[in-house]
Residue frames as a rotation matrix with the C-alpha (Angstrom) as fourth column:
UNK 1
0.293 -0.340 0.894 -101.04
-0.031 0.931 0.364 223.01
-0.956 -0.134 0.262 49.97
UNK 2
-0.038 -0.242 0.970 -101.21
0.927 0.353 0.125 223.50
-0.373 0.904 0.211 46.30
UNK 3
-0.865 -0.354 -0.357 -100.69
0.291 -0.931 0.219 226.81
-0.410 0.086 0.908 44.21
UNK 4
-0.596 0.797 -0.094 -103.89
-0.665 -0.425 0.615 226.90
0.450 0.429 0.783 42.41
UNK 5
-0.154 0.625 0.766 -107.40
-0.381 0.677 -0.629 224.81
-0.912 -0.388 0.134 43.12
UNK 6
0.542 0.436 -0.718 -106.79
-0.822 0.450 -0.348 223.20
0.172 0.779 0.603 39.99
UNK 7
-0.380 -0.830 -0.408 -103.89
-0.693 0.548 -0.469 221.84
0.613 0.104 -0.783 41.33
UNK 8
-0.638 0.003 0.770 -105.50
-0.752 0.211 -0.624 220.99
-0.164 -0.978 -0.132 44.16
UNK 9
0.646 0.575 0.502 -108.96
-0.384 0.813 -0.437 218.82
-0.659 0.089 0.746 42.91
UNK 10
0.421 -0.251 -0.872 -106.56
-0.684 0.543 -0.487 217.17
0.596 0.801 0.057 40.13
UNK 11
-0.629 -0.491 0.603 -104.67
-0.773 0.311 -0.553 215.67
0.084 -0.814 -0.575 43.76
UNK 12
-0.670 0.449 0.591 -107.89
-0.524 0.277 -0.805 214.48
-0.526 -0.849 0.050 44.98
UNK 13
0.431 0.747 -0.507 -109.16
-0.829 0.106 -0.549 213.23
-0.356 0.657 0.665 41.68
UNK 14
-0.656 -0.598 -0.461 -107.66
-0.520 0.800 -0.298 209.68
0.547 0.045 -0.836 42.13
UNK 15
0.276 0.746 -0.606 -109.45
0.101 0.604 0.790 206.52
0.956 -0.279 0.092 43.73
UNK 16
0.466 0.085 0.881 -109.92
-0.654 -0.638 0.407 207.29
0.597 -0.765 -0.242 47.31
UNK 17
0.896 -0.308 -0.320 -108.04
0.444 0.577 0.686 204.20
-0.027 -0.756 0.654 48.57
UNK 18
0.001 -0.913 0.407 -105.01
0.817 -0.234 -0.527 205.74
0.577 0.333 0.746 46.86
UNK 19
0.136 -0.060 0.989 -105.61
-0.031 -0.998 -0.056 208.99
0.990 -0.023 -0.137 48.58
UNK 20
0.793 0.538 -0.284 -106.24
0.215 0.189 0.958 207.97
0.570 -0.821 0.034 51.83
UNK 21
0.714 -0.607 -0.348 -103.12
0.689 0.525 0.500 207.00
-0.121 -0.597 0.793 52.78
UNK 22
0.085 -0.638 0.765 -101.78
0.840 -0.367 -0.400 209.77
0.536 0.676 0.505 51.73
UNK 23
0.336 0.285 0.898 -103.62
-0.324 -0.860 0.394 212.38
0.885 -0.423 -0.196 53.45
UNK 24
0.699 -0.340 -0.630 -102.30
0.696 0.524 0.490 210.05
0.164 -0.781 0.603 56.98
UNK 25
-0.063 -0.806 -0.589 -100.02
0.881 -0.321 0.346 212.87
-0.468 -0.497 0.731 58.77
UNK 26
-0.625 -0.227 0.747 -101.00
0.386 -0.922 0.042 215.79
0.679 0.314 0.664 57.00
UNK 27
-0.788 0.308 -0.533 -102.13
0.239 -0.645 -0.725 218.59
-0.568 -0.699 0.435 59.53
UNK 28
-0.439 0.692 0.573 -106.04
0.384 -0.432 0.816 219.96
0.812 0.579 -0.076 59.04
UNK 29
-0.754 -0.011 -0.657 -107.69
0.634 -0.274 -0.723 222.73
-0.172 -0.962 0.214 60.55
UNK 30
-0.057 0.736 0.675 -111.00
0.812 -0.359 0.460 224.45
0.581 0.574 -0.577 60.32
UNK 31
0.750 0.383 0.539 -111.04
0.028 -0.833 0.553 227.94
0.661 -0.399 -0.636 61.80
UNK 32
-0.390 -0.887 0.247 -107.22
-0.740 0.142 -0.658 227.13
0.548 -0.440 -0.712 63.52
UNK 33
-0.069 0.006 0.998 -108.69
-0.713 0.699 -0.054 223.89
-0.697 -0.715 -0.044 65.52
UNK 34
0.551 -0.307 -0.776 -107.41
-0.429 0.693 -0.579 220.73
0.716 0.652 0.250 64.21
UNK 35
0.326 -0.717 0.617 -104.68
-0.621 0.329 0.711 218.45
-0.713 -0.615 -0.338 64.13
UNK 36
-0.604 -0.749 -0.271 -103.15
-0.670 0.294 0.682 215.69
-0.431 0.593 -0.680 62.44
UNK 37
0.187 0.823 -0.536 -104.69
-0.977 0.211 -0.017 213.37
0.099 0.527 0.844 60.73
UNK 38
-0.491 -0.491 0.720 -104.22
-0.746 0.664 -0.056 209.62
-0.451 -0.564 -0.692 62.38
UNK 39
-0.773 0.199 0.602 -107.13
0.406 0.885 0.229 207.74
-0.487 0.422 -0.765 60.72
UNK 40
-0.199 0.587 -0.785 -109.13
-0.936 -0.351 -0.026 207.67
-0.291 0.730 0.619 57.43
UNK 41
-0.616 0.042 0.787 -111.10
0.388 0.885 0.257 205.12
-0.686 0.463 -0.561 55.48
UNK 42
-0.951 -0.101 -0.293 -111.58
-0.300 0.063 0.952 204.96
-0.078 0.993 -0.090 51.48
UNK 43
-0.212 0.853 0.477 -115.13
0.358 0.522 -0.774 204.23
-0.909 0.007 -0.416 50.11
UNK 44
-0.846 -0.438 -0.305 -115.19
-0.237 -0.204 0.950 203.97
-0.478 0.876 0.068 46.42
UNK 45
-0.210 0.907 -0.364 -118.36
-0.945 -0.284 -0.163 204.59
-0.251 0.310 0.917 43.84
UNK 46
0.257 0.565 -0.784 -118.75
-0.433 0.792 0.429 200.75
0.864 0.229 0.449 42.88
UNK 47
-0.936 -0.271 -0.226 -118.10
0.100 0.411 -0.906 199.63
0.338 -0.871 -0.358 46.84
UNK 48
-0.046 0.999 0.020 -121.46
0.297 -0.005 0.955 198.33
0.954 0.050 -0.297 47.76
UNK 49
-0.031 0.244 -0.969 -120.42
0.974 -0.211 -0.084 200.27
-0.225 -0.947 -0.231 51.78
UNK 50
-0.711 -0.701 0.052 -120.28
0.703 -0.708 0.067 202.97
-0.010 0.084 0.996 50.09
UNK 51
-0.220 0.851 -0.477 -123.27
0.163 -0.450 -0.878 205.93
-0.962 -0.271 -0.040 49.90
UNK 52
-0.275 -0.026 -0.961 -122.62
-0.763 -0.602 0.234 206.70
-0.585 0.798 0.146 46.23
UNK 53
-0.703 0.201 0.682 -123.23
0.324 0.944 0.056 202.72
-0.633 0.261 -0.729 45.49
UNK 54
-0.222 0.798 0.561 -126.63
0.776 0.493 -0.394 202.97
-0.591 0.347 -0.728 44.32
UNK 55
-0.217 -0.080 0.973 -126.06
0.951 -0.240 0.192 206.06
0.218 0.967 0.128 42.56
UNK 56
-0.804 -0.442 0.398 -126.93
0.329 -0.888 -0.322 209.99
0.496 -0.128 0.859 43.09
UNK 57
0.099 0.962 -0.254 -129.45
0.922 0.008 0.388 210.91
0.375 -0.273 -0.886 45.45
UNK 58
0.855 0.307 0.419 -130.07
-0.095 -0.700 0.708 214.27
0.511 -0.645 -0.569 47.73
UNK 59
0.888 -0.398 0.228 -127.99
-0.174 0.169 0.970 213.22
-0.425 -0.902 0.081 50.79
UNK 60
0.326 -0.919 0.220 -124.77
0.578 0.378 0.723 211.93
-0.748 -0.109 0.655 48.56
UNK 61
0.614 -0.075 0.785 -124.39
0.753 0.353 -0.555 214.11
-0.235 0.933 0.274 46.01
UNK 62
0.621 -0.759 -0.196 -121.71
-0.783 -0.611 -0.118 216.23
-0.030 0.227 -0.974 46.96
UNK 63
-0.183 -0.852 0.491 -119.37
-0.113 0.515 0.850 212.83
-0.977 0.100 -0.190 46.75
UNK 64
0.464 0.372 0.804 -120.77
0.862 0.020 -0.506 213.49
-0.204 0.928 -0.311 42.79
UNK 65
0.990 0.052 -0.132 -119.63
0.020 -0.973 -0.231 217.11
-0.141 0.226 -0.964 42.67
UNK 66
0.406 -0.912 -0.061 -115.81
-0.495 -0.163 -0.854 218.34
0.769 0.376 -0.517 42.52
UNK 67
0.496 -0.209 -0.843 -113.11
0.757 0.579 0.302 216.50
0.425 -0.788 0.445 44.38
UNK 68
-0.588 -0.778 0.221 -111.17
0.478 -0.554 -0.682 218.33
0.653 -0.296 0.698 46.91
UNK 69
-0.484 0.526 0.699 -114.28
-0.677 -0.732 0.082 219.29
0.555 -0.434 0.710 48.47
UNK 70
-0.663 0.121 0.739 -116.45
-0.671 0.343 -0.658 218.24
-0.333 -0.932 -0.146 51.72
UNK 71
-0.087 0.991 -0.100 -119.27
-0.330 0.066 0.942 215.78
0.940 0.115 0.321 51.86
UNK 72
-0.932 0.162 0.325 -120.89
-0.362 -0.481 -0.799 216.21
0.027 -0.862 0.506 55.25
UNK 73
-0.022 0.927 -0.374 -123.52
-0.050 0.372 0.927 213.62
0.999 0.039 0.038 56.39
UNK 74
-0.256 0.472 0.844 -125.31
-0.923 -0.378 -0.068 212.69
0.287 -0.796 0.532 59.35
UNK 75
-0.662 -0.068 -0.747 -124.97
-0.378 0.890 0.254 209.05
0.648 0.450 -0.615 60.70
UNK 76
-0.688 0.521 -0.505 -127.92
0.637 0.767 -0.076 207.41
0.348 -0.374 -0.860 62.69
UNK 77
0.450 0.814 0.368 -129.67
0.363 -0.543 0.758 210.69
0.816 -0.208 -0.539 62.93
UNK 78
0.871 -0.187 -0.453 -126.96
0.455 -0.039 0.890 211.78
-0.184 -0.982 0.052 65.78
UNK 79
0.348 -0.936 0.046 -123.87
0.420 0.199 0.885 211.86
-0.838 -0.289 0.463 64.75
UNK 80
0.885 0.072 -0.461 -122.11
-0.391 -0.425 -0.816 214.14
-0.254 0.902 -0.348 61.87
UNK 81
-0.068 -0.853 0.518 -118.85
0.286 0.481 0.829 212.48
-0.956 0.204 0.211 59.61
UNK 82
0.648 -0.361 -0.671 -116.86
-0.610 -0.773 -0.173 214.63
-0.456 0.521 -0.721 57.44
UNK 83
0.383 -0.355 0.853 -115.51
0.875 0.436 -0.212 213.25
-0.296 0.827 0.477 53.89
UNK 84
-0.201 -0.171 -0.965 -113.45
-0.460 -0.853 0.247 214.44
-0.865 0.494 0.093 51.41
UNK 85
0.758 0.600 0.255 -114.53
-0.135 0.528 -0.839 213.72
-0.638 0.602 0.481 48.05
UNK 86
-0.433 -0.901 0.004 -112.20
-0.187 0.094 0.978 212.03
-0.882 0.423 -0.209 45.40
UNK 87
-0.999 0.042 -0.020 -112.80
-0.028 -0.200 0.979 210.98
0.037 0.979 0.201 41.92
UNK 88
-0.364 0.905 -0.220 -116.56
-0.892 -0.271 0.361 211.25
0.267 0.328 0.906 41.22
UNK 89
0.322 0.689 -0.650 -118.53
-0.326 0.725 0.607 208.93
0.889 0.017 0.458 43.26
UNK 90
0.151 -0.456 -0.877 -115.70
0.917 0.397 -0.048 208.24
0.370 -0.797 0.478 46.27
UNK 91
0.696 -0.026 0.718 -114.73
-0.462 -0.781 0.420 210.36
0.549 -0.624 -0.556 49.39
UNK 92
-0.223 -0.266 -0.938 -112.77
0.493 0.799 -0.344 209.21
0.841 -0.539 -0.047 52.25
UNK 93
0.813 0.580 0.040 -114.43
0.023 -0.101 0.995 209.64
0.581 -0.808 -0.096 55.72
UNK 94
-0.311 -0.501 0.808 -111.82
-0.518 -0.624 -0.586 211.30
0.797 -0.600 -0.065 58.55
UNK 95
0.624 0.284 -0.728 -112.23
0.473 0.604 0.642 208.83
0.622 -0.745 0.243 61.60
UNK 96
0.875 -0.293 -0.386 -109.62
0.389 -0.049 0.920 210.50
-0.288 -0.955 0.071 64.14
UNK 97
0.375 -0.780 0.501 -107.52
0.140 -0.487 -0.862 213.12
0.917 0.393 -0.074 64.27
UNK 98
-0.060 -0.631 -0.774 -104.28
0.966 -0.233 0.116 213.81
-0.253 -0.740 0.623 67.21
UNK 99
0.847 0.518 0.118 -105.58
0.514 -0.855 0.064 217.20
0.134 0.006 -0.991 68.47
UNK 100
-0.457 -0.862 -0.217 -102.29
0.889 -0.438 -0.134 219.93
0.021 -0.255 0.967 68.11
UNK 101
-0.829 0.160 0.536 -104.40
-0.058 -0.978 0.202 223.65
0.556 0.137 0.820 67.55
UNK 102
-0.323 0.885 0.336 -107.16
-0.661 -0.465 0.589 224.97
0.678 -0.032 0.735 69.28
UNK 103
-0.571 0.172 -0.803 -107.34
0.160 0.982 0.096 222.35
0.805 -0.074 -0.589 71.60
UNK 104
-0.941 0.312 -0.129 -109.48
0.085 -0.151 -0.985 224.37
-0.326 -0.938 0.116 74.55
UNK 105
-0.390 0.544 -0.743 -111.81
-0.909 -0.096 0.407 224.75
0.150 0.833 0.532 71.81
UNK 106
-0.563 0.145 -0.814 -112.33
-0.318 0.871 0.375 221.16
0.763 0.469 -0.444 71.70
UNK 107
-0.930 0.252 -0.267 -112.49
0.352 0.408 -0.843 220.53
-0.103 -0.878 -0.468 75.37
UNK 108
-0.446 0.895 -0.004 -115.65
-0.455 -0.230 -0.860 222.72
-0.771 -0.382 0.510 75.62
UNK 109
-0.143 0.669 -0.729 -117.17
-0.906 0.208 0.369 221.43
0.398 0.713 0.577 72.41
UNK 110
0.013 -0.010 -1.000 -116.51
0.416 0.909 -0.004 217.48
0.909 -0.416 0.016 73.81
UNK 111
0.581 0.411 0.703 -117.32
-0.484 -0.520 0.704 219.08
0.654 -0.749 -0.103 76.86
UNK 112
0.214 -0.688 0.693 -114.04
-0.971 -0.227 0.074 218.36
0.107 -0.689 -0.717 79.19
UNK 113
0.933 -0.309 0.184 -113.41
0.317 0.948 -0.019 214.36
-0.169 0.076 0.983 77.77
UNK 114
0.452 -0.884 0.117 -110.01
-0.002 0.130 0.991 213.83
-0.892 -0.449 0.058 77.95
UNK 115
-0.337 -0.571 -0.748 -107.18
-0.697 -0.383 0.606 214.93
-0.633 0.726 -0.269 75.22
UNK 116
-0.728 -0.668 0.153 -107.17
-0.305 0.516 0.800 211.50
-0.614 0.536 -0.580 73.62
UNK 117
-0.504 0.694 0.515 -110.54
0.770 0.630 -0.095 211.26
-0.391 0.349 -0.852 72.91
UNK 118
-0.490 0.078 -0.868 -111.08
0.083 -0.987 -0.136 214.26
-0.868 -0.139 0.478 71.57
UNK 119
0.374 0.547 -0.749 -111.53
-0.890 -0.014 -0.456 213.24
-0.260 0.837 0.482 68.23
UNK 120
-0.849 -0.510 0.140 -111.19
-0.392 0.784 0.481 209.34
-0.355 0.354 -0.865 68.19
UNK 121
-0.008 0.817 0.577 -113.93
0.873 0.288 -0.395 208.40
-0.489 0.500 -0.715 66.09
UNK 122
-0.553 0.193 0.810 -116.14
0.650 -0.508 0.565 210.35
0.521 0.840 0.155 63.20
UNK 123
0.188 0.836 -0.516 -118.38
0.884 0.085 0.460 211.52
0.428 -0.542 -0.723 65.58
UNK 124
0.666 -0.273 -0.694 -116.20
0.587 -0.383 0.713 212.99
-0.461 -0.882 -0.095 68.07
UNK 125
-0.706 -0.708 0.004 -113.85
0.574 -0.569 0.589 215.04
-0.415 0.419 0.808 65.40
UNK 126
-0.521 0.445 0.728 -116.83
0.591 -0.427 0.684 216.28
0.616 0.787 -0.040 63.68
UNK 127
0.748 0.562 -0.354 -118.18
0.625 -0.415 0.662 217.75
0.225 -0.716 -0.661 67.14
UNK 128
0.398 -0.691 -0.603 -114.86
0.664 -0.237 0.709 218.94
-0.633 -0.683 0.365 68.10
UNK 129
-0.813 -0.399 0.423 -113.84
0.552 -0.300 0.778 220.67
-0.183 0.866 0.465 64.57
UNK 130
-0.420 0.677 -0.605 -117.56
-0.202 -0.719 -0.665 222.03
-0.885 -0.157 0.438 64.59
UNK 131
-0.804 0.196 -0.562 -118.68
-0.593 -0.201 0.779 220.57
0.040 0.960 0.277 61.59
UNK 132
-0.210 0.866 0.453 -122.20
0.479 0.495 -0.724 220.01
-0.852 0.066 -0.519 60.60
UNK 133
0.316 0.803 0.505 -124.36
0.670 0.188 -0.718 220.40
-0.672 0.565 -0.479 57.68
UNK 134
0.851 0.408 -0.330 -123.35
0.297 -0.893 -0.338 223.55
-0.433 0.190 -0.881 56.58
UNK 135
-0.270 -0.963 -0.027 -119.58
-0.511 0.119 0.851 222.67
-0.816 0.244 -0.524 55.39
UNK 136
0.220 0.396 0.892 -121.37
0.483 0.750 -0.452 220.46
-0.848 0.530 -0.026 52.58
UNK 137
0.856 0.278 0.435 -119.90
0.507 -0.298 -0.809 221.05
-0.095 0.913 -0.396 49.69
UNK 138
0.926 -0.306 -0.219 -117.31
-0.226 -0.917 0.329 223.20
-0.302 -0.255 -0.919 50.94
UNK 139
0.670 -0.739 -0.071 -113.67
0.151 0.228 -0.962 223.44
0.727 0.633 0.264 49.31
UNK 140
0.782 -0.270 -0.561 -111.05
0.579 -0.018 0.815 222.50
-0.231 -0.963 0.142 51.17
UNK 141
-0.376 -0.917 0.135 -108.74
0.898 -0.396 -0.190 225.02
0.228 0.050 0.972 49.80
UNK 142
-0.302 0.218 0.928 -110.68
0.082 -0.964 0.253 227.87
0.950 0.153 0.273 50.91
UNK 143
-0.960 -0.150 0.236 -111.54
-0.239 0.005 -0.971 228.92
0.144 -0.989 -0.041 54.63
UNK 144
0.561 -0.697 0.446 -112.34
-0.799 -0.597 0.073 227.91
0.215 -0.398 -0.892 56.93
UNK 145
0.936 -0.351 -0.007 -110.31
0.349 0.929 0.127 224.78
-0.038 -0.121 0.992 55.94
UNK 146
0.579 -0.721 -0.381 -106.76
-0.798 -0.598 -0.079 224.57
-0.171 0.349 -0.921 55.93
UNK 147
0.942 -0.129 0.309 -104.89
0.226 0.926 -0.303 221.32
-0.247 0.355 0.902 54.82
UNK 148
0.454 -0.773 -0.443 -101.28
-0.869 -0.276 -0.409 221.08
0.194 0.571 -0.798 54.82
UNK 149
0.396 -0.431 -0.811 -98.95
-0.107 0.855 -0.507 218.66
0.912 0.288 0.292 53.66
UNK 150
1.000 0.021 -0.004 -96.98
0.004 -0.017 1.000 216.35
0.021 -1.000 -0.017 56.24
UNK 151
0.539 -0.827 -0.157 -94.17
-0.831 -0.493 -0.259 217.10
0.137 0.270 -0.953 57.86
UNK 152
-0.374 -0.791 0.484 -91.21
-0.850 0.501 0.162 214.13
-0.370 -0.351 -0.860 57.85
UNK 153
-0.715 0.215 -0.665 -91.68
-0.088 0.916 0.392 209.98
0.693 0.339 -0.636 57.30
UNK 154
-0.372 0.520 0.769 -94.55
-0.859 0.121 -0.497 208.32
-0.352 -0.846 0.402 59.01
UNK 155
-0.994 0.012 -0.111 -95.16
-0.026 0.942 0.334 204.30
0.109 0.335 -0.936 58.86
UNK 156
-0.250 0.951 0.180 -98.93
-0.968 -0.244 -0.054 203.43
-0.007 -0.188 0.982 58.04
UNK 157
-0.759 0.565 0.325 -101.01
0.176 0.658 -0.732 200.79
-0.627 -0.498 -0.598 59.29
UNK 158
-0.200 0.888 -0.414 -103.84
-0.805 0.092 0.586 198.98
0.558 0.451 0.696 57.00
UNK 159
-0.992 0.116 0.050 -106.72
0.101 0.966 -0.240 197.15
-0.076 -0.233 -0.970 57.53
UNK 160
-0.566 0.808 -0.161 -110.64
0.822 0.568 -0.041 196.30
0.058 -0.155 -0.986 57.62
UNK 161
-0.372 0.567 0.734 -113.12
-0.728 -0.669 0.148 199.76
0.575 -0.480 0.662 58.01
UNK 162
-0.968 0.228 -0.103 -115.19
0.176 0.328 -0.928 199.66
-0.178 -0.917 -0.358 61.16
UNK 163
-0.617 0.787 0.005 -119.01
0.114 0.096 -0.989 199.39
-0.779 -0.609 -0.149 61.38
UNK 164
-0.145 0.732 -0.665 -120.22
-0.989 -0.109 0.096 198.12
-0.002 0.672 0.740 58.09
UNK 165
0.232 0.281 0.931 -121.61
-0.432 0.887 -0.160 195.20
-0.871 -0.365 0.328 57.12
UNK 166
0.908 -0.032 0.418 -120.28
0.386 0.447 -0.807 194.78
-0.161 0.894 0.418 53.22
UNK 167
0.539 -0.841 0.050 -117.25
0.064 -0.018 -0.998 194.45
0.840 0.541 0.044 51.74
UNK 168
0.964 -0.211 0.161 -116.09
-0.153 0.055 0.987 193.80
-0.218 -0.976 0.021 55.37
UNK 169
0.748 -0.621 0.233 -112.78
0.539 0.774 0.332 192.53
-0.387 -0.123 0.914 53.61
UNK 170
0.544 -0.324 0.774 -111.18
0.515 -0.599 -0.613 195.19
0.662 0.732 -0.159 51.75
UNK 171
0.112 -0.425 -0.898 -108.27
0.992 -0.002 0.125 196.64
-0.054 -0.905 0.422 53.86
UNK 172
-0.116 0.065 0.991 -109.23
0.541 -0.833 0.117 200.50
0.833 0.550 0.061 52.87
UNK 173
0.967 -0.164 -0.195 -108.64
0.146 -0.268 0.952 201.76
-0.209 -0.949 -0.235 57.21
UNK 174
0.272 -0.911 0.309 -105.63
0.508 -0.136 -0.850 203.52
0.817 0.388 0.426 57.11
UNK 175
0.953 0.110 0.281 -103.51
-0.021 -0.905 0.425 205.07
0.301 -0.411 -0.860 60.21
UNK 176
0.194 -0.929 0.314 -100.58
-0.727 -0.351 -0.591 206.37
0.659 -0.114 -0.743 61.76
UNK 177
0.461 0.135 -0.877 -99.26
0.287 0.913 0.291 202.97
0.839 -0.386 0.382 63.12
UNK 178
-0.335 -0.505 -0.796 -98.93
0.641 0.497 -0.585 203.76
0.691 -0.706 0.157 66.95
UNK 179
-0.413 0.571 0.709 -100.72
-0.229 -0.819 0.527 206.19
0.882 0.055 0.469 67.16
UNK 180
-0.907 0.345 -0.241 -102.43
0.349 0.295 -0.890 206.82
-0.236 -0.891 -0.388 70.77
UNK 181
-0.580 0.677 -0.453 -105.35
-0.358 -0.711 -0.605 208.87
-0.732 -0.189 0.655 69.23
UNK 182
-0.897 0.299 -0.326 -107.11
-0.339 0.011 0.941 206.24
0.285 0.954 0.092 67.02
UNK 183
0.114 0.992 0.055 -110.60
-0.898 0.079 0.432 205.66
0.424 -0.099 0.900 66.99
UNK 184
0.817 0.012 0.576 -109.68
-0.346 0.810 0.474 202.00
-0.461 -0.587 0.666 67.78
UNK 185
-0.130 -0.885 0.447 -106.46
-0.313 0.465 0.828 199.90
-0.941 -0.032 -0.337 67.56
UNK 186
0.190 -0.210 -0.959 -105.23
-0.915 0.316 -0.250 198.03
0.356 0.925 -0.132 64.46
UNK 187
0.758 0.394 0.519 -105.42
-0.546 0.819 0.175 194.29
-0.356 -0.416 0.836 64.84
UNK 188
0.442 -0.232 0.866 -103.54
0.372 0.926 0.058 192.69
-0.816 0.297 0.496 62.21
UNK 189
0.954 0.126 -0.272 -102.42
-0.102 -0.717 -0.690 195.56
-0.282 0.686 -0.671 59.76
UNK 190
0.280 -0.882 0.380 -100.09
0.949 0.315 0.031 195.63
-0.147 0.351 0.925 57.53
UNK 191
0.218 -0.172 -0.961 -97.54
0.285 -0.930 0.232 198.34
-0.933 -0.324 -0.154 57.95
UNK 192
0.705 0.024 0.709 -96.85
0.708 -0.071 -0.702 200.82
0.033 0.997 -0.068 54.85
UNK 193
-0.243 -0.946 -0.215 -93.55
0.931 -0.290 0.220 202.44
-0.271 -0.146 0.952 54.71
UNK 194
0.454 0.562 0.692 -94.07
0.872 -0.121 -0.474 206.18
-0.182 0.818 -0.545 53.70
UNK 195
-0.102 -0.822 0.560 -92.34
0.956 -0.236 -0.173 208.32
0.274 0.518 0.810 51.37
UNK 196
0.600 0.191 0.777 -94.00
0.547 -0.806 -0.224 211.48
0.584 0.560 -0.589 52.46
UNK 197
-0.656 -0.608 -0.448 -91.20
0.745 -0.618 -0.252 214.44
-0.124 -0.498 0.858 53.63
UNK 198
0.697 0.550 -0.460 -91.68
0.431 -0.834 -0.344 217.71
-0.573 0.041 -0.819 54.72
């Protein structure tokens, strides 16, 4: 995506709402299985939903470390949801990607659910993409990520993140407005024109 990994964490070293929307329509793929990216949501170091809120512990402190790189938690003790980290303290969390590579891959990992759910939710991309624990930390310019820029215009769609209980108001949910492969619909979002070309 970029020519060096400076070029790259200096990208991702920006407040993660700003990024979010950005990363919308670019194409990721760990080990060739991926897709687009359709929804993301922004959690920033003084956002009391965030993990980094109260400050550096064990469990958050790759969203402390360089940006451009994973942080890789575990939500209710079940479930695994893949960040990328931005400036120092913020990430944005990968809710639902539209599956284009590797997609028999998926089926058996999501054991034979249907295309669209393949990865609608954090859950269900981080099963399908294989990621767990062991990606912590990991740069995404190096394998076995691959991150590339998108290709043409694509209108986005804010609003509200899903399943927290603070800062409930902040429209920092970002996706590809029509999209069949989000995690869940957009109510009330406001669309964002965007500039990015291939």
């Amino acid at each position: 995506m970029f020519d060096s990994p400076m070029e790259w964490m200096h990208w991702f070293a920006r407040p993660a709402h700003i990024v979010a929307p950005d990363l919308v329509g670019m194409s990721l793929e760990i080990d060739g299985v991926g897709g687009l990216i359709v929804e993301i949501e922004a959690y920033e170091r003084d956002d009391p939903a965030s993990h980094s809120f109260r400050g550096r512990t064990a469990r958050n402190s790759a969203m402390f470390g360089p940006p451009g790189h994973a942080y890789v938690y575990r939500s209710y003790g079940i479930h695994w949801c893949f960040n990328i980290v931005c400036e120092e303290g913020s990430a944005v969390l990968l809710r639902a990607l539209e599956p284009r590579s590797g997609i028999p891959t998926m089926r058996i990992r999501r054991r034979g659910i249907g295309d669209r759910l393949l990865c609608a939710g954090p859950g269900r991309l981080a099963e399908a993409l294989a990621i767990d624990a062991g990606l912590n930390g990991a740069a995404l310019f190096d394998a076995p990520f691959s991150l590339r820029p998108a290709t043409g215009s694509m209108d986005i769609v804010a609003g509200p993140r899903i399943g927290i209980t603070k800062a409930q108001d902040l429209p920092w949910r970002f996706g590809a407005a029509k999209s069949a492969f989000l995690s869940r619909p957009f109510r009330a979002g406001a669309v964002i024109p965007s500039s990015k070309q291939g």
